[in-house]
N, C-alpha and C positions, 0 to 999 in steps of 0.2 A: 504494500500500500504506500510505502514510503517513496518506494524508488519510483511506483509510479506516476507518483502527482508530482515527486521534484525535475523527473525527466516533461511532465506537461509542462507544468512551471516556466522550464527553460525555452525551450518549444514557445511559448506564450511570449517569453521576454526576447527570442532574437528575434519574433516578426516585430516587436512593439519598437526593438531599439535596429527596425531596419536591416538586419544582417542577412536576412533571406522574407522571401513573399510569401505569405501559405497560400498553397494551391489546393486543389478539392482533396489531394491524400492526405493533404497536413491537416487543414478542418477535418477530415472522418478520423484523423488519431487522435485527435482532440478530442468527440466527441464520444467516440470510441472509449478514451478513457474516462472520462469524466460518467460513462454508463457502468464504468466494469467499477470505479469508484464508489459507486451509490450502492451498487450491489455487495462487496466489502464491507460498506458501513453498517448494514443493515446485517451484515450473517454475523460478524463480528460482534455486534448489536446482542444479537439472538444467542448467542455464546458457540456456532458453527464452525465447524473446522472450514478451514479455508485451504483450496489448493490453487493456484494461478499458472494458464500457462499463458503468454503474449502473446502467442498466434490465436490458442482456442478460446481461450478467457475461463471465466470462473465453474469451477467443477466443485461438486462437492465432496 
C-alpha cells in the first residue's frame, strides 16, 4: 500500500512539475491505482489478508 501511493504520488508530481505529459496509460495507472487503493483500505479495514500483484491486482 505504501509503495503504491508513493510511486502514484511521484507519477502525480512529475506531470505537475512538467517532466513528462500523462497520456491515456499514465491517467489509467493513476486511476488504476487509486481503485486497487480503496480496495486495500477497506480489506485492511475488515482485518483481511491482503495479497497484491501489479499486473493482476488485489487477490484475496
Amino acid at each position: 500500500m505504501n509503495t503504491l501511493s508513493h510511486m502514484t504520488k511521484n507519477l502525480l508530481d512529475g506531470a505537475r512539475n512538467n517532466e513528462f505529459i500523462l497520456n491515456s496509460q499514465g491517467i489509467d495507472a493513476i486511476l488504476k491505482s487509486v481503485d486497487i487503493l480503496k480496495q486495500l483500505v477497506v480489506r485492511v479495514t475488515e482485518g483481511l489478508v491482503v495479497v497484491v500483484d501489479a499486473k493482476e491486482g488485489i487477490r484475496k
